[in-house]
FIDREN-446826 format. One record per residue (C-alpha): x, y, z; residue in three letters. Coordinates in pm, whole numbers, plus 50000, padded with zeros to 5 digits. Example, Ala and Ser with C-alpha at 12.3 -4.5 7.8 and 13.67 -1.06 7.14 Angstrom:
2
512304955050780ala513674989450714ser
This chain:
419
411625893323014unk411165860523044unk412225829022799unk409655803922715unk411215772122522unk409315753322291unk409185726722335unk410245719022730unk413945717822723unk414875733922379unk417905753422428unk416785786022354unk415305812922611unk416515848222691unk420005856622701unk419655879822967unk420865859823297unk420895889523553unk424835886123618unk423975847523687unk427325821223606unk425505785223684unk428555768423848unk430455799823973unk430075802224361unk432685829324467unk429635848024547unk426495839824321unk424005866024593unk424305899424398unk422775878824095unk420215858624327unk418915893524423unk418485906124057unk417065876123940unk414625877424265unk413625913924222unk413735907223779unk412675876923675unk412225853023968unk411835821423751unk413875823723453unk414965802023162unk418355795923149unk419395777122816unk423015773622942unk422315743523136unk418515737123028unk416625744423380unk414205765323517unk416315789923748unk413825793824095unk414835818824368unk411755832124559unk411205820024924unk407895807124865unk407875792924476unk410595771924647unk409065757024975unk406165753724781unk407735734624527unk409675713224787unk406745702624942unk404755693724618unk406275658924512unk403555650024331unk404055677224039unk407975685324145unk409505652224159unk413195649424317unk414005623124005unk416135640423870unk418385654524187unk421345631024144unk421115634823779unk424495645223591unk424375677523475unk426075673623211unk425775639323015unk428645615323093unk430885605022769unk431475575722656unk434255563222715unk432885573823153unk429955550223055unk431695526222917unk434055526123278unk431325526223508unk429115498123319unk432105474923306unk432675480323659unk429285474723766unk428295505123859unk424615504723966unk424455531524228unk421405547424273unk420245576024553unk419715564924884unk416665589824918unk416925625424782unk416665610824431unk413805586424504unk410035591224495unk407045575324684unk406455550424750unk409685536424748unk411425566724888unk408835563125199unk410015525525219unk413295531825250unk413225564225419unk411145546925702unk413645520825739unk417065543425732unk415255568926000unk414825539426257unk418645534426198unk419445575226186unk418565583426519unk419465606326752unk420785584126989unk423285572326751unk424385614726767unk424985611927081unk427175585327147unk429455597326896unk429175631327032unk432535630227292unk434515615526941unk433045644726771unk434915669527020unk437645648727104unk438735650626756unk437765689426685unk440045696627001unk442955673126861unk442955686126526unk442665724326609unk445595720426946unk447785703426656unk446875734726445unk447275761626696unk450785742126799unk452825755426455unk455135778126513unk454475798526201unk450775810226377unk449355797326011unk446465772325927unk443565768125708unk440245757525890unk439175734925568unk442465717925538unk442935715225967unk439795710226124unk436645709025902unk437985685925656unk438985657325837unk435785659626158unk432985648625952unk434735623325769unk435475606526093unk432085610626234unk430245596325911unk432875568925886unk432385556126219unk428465562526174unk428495535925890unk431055511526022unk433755521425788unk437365520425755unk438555556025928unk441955554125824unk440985554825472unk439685596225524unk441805605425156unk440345580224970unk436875585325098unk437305622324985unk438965611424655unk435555594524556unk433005619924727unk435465646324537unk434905630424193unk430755624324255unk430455660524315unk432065665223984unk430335639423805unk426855648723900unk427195685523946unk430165693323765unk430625709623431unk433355683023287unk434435675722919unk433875638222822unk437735636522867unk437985650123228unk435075626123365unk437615595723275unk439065592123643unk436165604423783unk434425577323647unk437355552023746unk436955565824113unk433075558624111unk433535524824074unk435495516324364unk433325542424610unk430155517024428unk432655483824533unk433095491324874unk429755508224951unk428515468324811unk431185455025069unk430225474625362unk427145458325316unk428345421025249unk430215426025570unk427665435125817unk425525404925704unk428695384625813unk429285403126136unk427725419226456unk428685452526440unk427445483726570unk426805506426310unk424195521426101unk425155495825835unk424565467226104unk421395484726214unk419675483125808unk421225449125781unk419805434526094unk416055455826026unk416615435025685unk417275401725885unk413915411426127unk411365420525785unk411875455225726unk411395459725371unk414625468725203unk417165456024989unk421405446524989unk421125472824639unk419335498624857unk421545496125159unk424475501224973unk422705529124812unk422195549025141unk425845544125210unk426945557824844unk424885585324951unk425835590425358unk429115588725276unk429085616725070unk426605637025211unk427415631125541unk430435648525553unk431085666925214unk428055695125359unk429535696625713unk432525695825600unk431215728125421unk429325742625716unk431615741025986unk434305760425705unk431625784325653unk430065786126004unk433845796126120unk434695817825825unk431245840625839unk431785843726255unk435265854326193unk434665875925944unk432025897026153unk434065902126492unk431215918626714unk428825888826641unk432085865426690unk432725885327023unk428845875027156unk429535841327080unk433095838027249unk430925857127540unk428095833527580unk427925801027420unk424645793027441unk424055813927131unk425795792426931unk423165769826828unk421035801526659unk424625812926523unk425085779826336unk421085788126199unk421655821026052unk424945806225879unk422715778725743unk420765806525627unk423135831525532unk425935812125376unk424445770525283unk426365744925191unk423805733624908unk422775767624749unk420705748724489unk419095714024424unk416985701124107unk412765686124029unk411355680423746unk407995690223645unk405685657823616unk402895681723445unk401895712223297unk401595740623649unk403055776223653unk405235790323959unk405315826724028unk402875833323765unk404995820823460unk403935787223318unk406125756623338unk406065729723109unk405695691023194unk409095678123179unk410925706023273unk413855708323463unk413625724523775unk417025745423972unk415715755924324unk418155781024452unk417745777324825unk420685800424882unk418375830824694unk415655820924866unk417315820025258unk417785857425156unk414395869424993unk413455901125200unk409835887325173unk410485865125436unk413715871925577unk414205911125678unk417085925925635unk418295890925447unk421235902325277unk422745906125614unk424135884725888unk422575885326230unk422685855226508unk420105872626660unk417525868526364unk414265853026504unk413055829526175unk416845819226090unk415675784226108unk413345793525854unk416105787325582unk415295760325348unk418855746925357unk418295714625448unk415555710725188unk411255708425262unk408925681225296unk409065645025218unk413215649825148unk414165668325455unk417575660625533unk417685627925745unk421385643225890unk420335674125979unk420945672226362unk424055656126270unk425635684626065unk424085710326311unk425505691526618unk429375689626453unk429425727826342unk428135734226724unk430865717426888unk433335735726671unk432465767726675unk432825762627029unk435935744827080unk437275773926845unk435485801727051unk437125784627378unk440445777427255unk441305805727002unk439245833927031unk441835853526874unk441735836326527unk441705863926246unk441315856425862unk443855863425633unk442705878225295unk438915869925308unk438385885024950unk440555859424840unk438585828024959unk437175810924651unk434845786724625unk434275757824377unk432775753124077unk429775734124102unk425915739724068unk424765731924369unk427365733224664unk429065763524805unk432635749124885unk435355771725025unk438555757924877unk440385771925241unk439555794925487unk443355805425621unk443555820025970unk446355834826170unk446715839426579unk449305857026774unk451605836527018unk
């Protein structure tokens, strides 16, 4: 059955959701595999969007901008209250998306300009931080006594941070607050708050807006080598972009850039471990680490959905979609649709089309960090491999994740090793 609302984005449409809890990620797939094999693009009134999970309804969406428009993919889910509005407007908060939210031709503007500053070069000189700090972080971890850690808490939180700190030209020794404010825009955009719990959420967004505006006042002041520097001094030469839009791709880097890898290299670690033949090849023979990383991509995203809106009248999958309608794309259905992924309900590093997945988005808004993420969750997977092969999870049916509509968050992923 499937729910038509009239008009686009009346509340009403079937109450029949296939097992499907919008923000509840302790393991949506069961659900994503009714809903595939059901009712593929369903209604869901609960949060007003169009619920998407086959393989190719999604690409195909992804790489139709001009009817699926990515407007609305920074867009609170739930309306902010007033007295959060009232917070962020007297504090001058005018943050906007650095890309994913942005259309052409302004997102090609800017997207040209941040790429010639994104590049892999810029990887690779931060590369031997990358692993010196993967290798400090897990010796200090294997060093406790009690042969107890948490791979969120004592490696994967704190690498990325670093990484996309020092990428942007930011203050490293300020990792808590940085997570403080990428903690509370997760929950303001894709968080199910009441008007009350968005107040210091809302506090918190105004600072991460202030210093993402004086990252950018302070490269204009001084040389410095950074991606940052590299906009600023693109600015300086012609390219066309703005102080507002600068600041924008840092509001947006500096939670993207290490909120998802802080995610993947948790779940890269926690999948390995928690299939110990597949961990075994890996330990055995690095170089299949790269295609391991893939099929975790694939198997268990960071992002498992992200959000268009229609700009006209189509019809995906055979069931017509109205102009203005709000679009969820569940990539992390759609990275196991047995249409185009056999066997996808199952974890293999030796899948052929893992890179297939459609985690790091399609088209126009294909992740700009993508090498980035993929290079950290490389170098920890082996650092871990080489250094404590002999990790074993504690209680994996206990791992929970967050609440959220988009991002698949383990809260910790606690290990144990003998002496």
């Amino acid at each position: 059955m499937t729910a038509t609302p009239t008009p686009a984005g009346t509340a009403t449409g079937c109450p029949v959701h296939h097992g499907y809890q919008p923000f509840d990620q302790d393991d949506p797939f069961p659900s994503y595999a009714a809903m595939r094999a059901e009712e593929p693009v369903m209604y869901d009134e609960r949060i007003d969007y169009w619920v998407v999970t086959r393989y190719d309804e999604i690409k195909a969406i992804f790489g139709d901008w001009e009817t699926y428009s990515s407007e609305n993919a920074q867009a609170p889910v739930r309306e902010r209250g007033p007295e959060a509005k009232r917070i962020m407007e007297e504090g001058g908060f005018t943050a906007y998306s650095g890309l994913s939210a942005r259309v052409p031709p302004e997102h090609t503007r800017i997207r040209k300009v941040a790429a010639k500053a994104f590049t892999p070069r810029r990887f690779k000189v931060l590369e031997p931080e990358i692993r010196a700090n993967v290798v400090r972080l897990l010796e200090e971890m294997l060093a406790r006594p009690e042969r107890h850690g948490d791979l969120v808490r004592d490696l994967a939180y704190d690498v990325p941070t670093i990484t996309i700190l020092t990428l942007i030209g930011a203050d490293v020794s300020k990792i808590a607050t940085y997570k403080r404010w990428s903690d509370s825009r997760a929950a303001m955009t894709w968080g199910d708050l009441s008007d009350e719990e968005q107040i210091p959420h809302a506090k918190n967004l105004v600072e991460y807006w202030a210093e993402c505006r004086r990252l950018v006042e302070e490269a204009h002041e001084s040389e410095q080598d950074s991606l940052v520097g590299d906009m600023v001094r693109m600015q300086a030469d012609g390219d066309p972009i703005t102080d507002h839009e600068i600041a924008s791709v840092c509001y947006s880097l500096l939670f993207a850039g290490h909120e998802t890898t802080t995610t993947l290299i948790s779940n890269a670690l926690r999948v390995l471990l928690a299939h110990p033949d597949q961990w075994q090849q890996v330990i055995d023979d690095p170089s299949r680490i790269p295609a391991a990383v893939d099929e975790v991509l694939r198997y268990s995203p960071s992002i498992v959905g992200w959000r268009r809106k229609a700009l006209k009248d189509s019809e995906i999958g055979g069931v017509a979609i109205p102009k203005g309608a709000n679009l969820l794309l569940l990539m992390g259905s759609a990275n196991r649709d047995e249409a185009h992924f056999e066997g996808g309900e199952s974890f293999d590093i030796s899948r052929a089309n893992a890179r297939d997945h459609l985690s790091f988005g399609f088209g126009i808004h294909y992740c700009l960090g993508n090498m980035l993420a993929k290079l950290q969750a490389k170098i920890a997977v082996e650092e871990v491999a080489r250094r404590a092969p002999g990790l074993q999870l504690i209680a994996p049916e206990s791992i929970h994740f967050r609440e959220n509509l988009s991002f698949r968050t383990p809260n910790s992923v606690p290990v144990t090793w003998k002496a």
